[in-house]
C-alpha positions as CSV (number, residue, x, y, z in Angstrom):
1,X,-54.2,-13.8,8.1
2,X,-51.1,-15.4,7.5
3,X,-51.0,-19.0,6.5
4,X,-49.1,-21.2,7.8
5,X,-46.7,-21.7,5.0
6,X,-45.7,-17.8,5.1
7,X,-45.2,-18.3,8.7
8,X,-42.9,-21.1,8.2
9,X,-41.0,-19.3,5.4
10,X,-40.5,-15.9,8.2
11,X,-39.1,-17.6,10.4
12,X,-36.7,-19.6,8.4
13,X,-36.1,-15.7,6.7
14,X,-34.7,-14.7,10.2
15,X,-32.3,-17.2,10.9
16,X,-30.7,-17.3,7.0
17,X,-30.3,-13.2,7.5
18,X,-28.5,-13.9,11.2
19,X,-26.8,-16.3,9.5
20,X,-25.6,-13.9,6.5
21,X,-24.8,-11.2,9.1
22,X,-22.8,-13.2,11.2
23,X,-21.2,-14.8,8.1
24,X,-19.8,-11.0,7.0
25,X,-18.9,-10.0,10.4
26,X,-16.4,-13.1,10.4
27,X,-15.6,-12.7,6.7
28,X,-14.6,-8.5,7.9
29,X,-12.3,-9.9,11.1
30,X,-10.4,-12.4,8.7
31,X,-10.1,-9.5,5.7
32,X,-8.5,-7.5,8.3
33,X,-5.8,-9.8,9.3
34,X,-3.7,-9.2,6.0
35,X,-3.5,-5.4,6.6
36,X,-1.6,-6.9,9.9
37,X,0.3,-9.5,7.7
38,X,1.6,-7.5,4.5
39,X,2.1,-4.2,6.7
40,X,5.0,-6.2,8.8
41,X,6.9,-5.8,5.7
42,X,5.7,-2.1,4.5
43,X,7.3,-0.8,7.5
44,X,10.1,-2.8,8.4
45,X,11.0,-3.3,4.6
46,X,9.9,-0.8,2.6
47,X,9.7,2.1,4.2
48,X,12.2,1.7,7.1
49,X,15.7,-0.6,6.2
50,X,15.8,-1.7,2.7
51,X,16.0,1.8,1.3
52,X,19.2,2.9,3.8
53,X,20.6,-0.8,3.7
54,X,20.7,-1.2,-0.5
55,X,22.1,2.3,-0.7
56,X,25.0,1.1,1.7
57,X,25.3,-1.8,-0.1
58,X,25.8,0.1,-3.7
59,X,27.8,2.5,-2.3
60,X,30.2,-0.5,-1.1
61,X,30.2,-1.5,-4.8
62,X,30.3,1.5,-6.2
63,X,33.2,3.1,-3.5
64,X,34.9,0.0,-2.5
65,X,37.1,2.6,-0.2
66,X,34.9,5.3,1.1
67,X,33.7,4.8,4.8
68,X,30.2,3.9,5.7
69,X,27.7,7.1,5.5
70,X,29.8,9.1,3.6
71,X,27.7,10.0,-0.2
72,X,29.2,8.3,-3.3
73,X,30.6,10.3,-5.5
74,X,30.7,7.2,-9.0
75,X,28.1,5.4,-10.5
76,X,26.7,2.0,-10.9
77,X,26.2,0.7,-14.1
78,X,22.0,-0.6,-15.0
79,X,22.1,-2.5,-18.2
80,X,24.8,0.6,-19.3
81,X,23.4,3.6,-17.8
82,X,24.7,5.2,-15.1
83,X,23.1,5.3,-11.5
84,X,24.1,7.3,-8.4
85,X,24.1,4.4,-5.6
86,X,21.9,7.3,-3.6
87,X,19.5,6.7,-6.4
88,X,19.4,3.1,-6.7
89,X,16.5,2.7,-4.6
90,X,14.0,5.1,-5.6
91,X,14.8,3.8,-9.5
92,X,14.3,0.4,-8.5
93,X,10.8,1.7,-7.0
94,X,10.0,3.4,-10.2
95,X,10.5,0.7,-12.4
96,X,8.6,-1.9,-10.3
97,X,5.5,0.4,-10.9
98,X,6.1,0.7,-14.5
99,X,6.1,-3.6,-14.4
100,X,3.5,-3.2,-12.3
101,X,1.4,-0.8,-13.8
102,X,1.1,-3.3,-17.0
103,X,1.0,-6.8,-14.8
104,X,-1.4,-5.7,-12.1
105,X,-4.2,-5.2,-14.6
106,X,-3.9,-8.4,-15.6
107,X,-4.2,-9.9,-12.4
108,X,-7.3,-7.9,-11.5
109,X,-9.2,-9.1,-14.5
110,X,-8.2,-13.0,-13.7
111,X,-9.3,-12.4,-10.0
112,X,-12.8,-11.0,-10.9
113,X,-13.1,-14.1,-13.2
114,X,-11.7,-16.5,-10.4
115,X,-14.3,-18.4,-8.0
116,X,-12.3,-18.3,-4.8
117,X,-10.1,-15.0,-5.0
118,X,-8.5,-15.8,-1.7
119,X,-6.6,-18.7,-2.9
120,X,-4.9,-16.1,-5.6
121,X,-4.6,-13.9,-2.4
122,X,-2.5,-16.4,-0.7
123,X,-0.5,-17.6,-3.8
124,X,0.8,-13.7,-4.6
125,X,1.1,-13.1,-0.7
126,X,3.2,-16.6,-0.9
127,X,5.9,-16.0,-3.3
128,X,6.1,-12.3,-2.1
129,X,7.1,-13.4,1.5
130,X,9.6,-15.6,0.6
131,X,11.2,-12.8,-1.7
132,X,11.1,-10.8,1.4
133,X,12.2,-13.3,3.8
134,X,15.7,-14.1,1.1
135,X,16.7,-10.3,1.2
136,X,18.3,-12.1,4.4
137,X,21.2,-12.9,1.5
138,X,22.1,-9.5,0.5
139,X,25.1,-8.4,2.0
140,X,28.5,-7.6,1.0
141,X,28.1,-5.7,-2.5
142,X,25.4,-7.7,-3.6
143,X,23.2,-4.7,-4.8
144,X,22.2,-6.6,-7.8
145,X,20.0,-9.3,-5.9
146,X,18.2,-6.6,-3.9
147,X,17.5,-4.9,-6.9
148,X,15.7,-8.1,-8.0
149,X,14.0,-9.6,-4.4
150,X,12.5,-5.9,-4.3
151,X,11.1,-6.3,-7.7
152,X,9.6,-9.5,-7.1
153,X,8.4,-8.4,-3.2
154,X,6.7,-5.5,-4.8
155,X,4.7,-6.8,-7.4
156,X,3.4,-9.6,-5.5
157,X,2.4,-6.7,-2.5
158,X,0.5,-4.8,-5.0
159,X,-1.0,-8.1,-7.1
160,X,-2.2,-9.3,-3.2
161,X,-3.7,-6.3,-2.9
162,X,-5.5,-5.6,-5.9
163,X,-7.4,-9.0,-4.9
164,X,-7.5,-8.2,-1.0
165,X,-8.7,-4.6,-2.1
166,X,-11.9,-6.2,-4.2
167,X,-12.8,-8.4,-1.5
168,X,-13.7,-5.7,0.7
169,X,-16.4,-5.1,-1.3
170,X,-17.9,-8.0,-0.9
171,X,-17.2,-8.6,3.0
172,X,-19.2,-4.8,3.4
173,X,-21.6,-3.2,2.5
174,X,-21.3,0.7,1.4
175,X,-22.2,2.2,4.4
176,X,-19.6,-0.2,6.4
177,X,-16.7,0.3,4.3
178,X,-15.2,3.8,5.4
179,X,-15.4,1.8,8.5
180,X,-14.2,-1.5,7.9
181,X,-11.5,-0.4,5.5
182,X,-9.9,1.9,8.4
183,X,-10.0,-0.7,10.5
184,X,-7.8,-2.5,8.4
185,X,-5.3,-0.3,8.4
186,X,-5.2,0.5,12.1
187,X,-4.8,-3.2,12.7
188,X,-1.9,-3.1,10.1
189,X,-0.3,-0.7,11.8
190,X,-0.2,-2.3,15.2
191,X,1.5,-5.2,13.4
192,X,3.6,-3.3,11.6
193,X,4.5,-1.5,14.7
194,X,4.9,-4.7,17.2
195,X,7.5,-6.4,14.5
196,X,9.5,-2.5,13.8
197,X,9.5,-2.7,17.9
198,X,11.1,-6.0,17.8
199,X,13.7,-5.1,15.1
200,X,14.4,-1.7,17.1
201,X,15.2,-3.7,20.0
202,X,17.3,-6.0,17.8
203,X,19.3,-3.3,16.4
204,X,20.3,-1.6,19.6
205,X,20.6,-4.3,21.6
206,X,22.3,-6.8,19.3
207,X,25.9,-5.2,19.5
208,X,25.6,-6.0,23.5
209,X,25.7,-10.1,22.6
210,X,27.8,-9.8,19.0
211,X,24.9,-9.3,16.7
212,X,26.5,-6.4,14.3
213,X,24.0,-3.6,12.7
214,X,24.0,-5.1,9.2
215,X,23.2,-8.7,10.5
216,X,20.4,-7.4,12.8
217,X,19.2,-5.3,9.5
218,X,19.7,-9.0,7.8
219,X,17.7,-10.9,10.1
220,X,14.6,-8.0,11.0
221,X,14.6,-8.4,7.0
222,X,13.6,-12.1,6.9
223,X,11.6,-11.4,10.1
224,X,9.5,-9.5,8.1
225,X,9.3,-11.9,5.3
226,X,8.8,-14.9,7.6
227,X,5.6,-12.4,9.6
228,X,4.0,-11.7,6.3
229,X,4.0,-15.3,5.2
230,X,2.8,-16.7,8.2
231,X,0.0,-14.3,9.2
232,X,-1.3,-14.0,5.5
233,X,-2.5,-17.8,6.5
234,X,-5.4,-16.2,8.5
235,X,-7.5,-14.5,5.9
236,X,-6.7,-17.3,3.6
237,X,-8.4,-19.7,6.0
238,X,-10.9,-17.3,7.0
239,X,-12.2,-16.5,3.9
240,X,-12.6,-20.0,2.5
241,X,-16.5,-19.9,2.7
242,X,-16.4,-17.1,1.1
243,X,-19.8,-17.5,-1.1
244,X,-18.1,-18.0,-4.9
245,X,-19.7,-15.4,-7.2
246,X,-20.9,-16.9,-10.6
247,X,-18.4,-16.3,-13.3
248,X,-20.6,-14.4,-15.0
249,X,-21.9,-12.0,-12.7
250,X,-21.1,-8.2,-14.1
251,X,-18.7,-9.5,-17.3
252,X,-19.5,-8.1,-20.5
253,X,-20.2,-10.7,-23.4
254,X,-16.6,-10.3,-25.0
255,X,-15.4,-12.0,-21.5
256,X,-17.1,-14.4,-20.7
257,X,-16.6,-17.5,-18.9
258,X,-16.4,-19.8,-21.8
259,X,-13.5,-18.2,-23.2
260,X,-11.0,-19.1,-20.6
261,X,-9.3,-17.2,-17.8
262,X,-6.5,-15.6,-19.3
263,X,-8.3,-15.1,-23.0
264,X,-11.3,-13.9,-20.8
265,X,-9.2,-11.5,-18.9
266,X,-7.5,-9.7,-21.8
267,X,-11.2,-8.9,-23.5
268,X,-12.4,-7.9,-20.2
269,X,-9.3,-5.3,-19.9
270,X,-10.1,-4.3,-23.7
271,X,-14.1,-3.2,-22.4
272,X,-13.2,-1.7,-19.4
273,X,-10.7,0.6,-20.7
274,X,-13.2,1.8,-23.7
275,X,-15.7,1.9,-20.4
276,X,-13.6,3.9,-18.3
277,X,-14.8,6.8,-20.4
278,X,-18.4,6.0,-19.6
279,X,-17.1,6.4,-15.5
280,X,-15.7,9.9,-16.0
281,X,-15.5,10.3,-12.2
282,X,-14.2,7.1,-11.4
283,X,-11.1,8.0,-13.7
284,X,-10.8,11.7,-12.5
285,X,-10.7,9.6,-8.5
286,X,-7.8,7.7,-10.6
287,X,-6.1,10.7,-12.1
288,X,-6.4,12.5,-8.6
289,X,-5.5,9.1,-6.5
290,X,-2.2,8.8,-8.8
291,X,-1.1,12.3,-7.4
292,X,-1.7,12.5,-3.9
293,X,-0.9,9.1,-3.2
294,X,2.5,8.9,-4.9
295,X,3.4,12.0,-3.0
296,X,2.6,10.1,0.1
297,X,4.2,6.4,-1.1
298,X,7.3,8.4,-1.7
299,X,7.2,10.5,1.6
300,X,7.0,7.1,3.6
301,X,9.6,5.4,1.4
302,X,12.0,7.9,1.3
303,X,11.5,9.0,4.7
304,X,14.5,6.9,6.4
305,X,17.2,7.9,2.8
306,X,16.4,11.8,4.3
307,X,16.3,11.2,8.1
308,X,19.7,9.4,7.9
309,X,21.2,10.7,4.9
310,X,20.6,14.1,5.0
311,X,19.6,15.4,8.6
312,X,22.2,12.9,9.8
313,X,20.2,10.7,12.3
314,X,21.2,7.2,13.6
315,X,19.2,4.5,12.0
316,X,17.8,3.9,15.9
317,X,16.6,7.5,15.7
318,X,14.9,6.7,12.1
319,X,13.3,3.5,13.5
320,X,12.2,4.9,16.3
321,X,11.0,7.8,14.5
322,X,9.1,5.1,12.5
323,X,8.3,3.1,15.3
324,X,6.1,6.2,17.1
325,X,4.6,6.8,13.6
326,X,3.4,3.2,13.5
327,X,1.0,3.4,16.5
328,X,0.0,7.2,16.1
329,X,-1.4,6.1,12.5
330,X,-3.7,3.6,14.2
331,X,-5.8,6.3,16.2
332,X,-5.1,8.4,13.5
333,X,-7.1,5.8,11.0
334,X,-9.4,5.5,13.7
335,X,-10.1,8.9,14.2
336,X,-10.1,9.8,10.3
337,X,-12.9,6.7,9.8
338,X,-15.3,8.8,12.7
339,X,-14.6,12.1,11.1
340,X,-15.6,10.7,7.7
341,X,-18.9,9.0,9.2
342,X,-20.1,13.1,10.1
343,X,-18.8,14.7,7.2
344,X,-18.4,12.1,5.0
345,X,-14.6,10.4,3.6
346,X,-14.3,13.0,0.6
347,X,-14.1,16.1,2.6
348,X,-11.6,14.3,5.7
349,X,-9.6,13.0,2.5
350,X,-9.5,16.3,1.1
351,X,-8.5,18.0,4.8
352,X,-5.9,15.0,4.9
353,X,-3.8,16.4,1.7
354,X,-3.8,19.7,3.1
355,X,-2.1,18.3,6.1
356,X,0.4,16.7,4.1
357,X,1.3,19.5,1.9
358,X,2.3,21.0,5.6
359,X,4.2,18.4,6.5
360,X,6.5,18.0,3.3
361,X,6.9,21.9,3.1
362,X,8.1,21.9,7.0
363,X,10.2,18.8,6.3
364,X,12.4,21.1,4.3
365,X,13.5,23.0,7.1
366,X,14.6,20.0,9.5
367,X,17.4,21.2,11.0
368,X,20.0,18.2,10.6
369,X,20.8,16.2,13.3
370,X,17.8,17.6,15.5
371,X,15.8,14.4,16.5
372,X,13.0,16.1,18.1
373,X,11.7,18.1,14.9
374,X,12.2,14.6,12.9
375,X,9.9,13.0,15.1
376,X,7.5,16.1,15.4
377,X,7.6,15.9,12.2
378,X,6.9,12.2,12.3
379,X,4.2,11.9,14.8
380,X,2.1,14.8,12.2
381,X,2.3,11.9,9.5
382,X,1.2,9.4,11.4
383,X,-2.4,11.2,12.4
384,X,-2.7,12.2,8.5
385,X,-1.0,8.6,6.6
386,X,-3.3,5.7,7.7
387,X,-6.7,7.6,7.4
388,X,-6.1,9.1,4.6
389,X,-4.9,6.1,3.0
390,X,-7.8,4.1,4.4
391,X,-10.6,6.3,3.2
392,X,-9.2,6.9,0.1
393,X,-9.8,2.8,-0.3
394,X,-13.3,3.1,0.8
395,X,-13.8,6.0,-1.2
396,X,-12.8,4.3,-4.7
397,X,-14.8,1.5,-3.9
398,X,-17.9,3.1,-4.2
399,X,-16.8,3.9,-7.8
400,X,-16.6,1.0,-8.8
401,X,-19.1,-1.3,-11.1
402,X,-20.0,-4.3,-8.8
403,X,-18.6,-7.8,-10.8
404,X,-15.1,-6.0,-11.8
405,X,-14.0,-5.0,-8.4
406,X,-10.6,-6.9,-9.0
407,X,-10.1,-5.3,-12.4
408,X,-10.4,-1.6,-11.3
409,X,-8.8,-2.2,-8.1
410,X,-5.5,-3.3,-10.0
411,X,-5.7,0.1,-12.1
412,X,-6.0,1.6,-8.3
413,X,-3.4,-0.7,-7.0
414,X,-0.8,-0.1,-10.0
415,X,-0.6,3.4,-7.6
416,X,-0.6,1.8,-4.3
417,X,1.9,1.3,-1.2
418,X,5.4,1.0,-2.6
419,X,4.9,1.3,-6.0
420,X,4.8,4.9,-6.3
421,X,5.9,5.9,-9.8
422,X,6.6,9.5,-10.4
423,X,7.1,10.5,-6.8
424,X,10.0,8.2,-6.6
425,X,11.3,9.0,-9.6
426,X,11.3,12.4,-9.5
427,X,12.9,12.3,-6.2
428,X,15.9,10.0,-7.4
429,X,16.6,12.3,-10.5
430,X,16.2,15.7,-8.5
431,X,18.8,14.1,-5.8
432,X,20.9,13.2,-8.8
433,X,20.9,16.4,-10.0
434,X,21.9,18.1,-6.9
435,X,22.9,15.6,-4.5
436,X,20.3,17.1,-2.3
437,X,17.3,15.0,-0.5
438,X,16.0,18.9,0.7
439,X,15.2,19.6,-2.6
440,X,13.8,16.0,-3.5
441,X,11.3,15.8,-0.6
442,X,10.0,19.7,-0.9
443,X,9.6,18.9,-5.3
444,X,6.7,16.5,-3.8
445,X,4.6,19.0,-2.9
446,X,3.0,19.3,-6.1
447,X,2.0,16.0,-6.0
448,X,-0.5,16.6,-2.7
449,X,-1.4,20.0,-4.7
450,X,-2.5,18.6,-7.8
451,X,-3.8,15.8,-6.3
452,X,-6.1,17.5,-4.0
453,X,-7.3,20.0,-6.5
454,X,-8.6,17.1,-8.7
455,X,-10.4,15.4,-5.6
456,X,-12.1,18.7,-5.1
457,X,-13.5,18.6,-8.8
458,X,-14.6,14.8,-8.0
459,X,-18.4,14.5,-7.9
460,X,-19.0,11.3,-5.7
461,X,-22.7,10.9,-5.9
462,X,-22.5,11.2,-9.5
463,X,-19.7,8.6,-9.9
464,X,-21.5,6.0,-7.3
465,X,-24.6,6.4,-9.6
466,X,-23.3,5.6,-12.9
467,X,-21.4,2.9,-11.4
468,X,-25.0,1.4,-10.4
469,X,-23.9,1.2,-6.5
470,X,-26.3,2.1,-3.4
471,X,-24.7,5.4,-2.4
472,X,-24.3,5.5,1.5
473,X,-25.5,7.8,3.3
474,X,-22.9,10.3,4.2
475,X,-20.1,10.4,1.1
């Protein structure tokens, strides 16, 4: 019979696991709230009117007396080497990811060694909005200072998110993460979608009370900036409780604590890169996750260069486009995160890219100037982009070793939302080549191919095991 002591000690067991339950569902609905903050400039930014709106700037350099929308025929000079003003963009994306690729590492190591990760959360997410919110200042032929505010915007993005991305795993469990990461991402794209509503209001409307299309472009730029700033204050504040996790916890000797942050980080980097051979499935996820997911960085980045550019569509037709695509990805996350609870998030992932090689190959075929197949075409990316996006998060979590979230996030983040590497650049040099975005968007393709056909060769249950993780119970 129980004494009273172990009756005692029960009941205070209850209370401490409510507690602790209630304590993650709260930490989960504050995580979320910077998919809704950094996505504000994803969409509007990124993927929607810096691309178009640099381009016109460098053309204005570059062609001083050629109309607006007409293709420049001279080049810019980078540090000497010539650039097709068509190009700019897609180069500057490249070489952001190649910056990134080496800083972002860093930055996941010094997160997993930080006690309160969120405060490094709201520091990158910091200096990253006001980068975005003083692209308000490029105008005229000013190509140079985009070149640079994207730069900066883009590595803070991908150094929040390499700390954002390892917090999910300790705000969910395994079996909640398919779930909690899709969630995410639907609630980013309803505030990406609500701000890309108000901006395509702004631009059609703003000619009706003297508000020019490249000052509305201007100010839904620093509206952007100003949305992820301000809503990034949320899971900062949210997450302050968020139990510190000792120093120590999964570092190996060469890192630890009592070496310093920075010293710390750079052995920890050394041991997990001779580790990642001891993870050979977590790196093939890394190899195939480097594909598929460029392909699809540089489908949604590149998406408003060929819908105006090429097929000759009105920037209100692209934003529209963009504006339906927004709120279709947020059932389609949804809807991808139940489909992956049946058959489990490898498989829907897997069905995802098959989608997508679809999509790009009918892409090539767009008529120009027919609206209604752009945003066919549109409204198919937007079931496939957020789900398979969000499971391929949760998926990758699982693979990795608990204590160095941070740190193998960044290697997953230097990959990530607008920093895709060879996608972009192998749709800037084809373009340069042959002045064609048809050609540039079908080449990616054989990114979803290659991509898919070494998720297929993945073995999850194998990877989740030698990373010493509780595999779920439907991978």
């Amino acid at each position: 019979m129980p004494s009273s002591t172990d009756r005692s000690a029960e009941a205070t067991d209850l209370p401490e696991g409510t507690t602790r339950r209630r304590r993650s569902t709260r930490h989960q609905r504050a995580w979320y709230w910077y998919d809704w903050a950094n996505s504000a400039y994803v969409t509007t930014t990124a993927a929607v009117l810096m691309g178009p709106y640099l381009t016109t700037v460098a053309n204005r350099a570059a062609c001083p007396d050629q109309p607006v929308g007409q293709s420049c025929a001279a080049y810019l000079s980078v540090l000497g080497i010539p650039v097709a003003p068509g190009s700019l963009y897609s180069y500057t994306t490249t070489v952001t990811t190649v910056v990134s690729a080496l800083l972002l590492i860093v930055v996941g190591a010094v997160a997993d060694r930080s006690l309160r990760p969120q405060r490094l959360l709201g520091w990158f997410a910091g200096v990253g909005a006001a980068a975005a919110s003083a692209m308000v200042l490029v105008q005229g032929t000013a190509w140079q200072l985009g070149v640079v505010l994207i730069m900066v915007a883009s590595v803070c993005l991908g150094s929040s998110m390499v700390v954002y991305d390892g917090i999910l795993c300790r705000v969910a469990p395994p079996d909640d993460r398919d779930r909690v990461s899709s969630r995410g991402w639907a609630l980013g794209y309803v505030g990406g979608g609500l701000l890309l509503a108000a901006n395509f209001l702004l631009l059609n409307l703003g000619p009706r009370v003297g508000i020019g299309t490249e000052t509305a472009v201007r100010i839904s730029l620093l509206s952007a900036g100003l949305w992820w700033g301000l809503f990034t204050v949320i899971p900062v504040l949210g997450l302050r409780d968020l139990p510190a996790r000792p120093l120590a916890e999964g570092l190996p000797p060469e890192a630890a604590p009592e070496r310093g942050a920075v010293r710390g980080a750079f052995a920890q980097l050394r041991d997990t890169f001779v580790e990642l051979r001891g993870y050979p499935q977590t790196l093939l996820f890394l190899l195939a996750y480097l594909f598929f997911n460029d392909g699809i960085q540089t489908v949604i980045g590149s998406s408003s260069l060929y819908g105006t550019l090429e097929l000759g569509l009105s920037q209100s037709q692209v934003l529209l486009t963009f504006l339906v695509v927004q709120f279709v990805a947020v059932g389609g996350a949804l809807i991808f995160g139940r489909v992956a609870g049946r058959i489990g998030a490898w498989r829907t992932v897997l069905g995802g890219l098959v989608v997508w090689t679809l999509v790009v190959g009918v892409a090539y075929f767009v008529p120009s100037g027919v609206f209604t197949a752009f945003l066919a075409l549109g409204i198919l990316i937007g079931l496939v982009m957020g789900g398979t996006q969000a499971l391929a998060r949760s998926l990758y979590s699982q693979l990795v070793p608990q204590g160095r979230e941070s740190e193998f996030f960044s290697l997953y983040q230097a990959m990530e939302r607008g920093t895709s590497w060879f996608g972009t650049l192998l749709f800037g040099v084809v373009h340069q080549l042959t002045h064609s975005y048809r050609l540039s968007i079908v080449a990616l393709v054989a990114f979803f191919v290659i991509g898919g056909v070494l998720l297929s060769r993945v073995d999850m249950r194998e990877g989740i095991r030698a990373a010493g993780n509780e595999a779920p119970a439907v991978v």
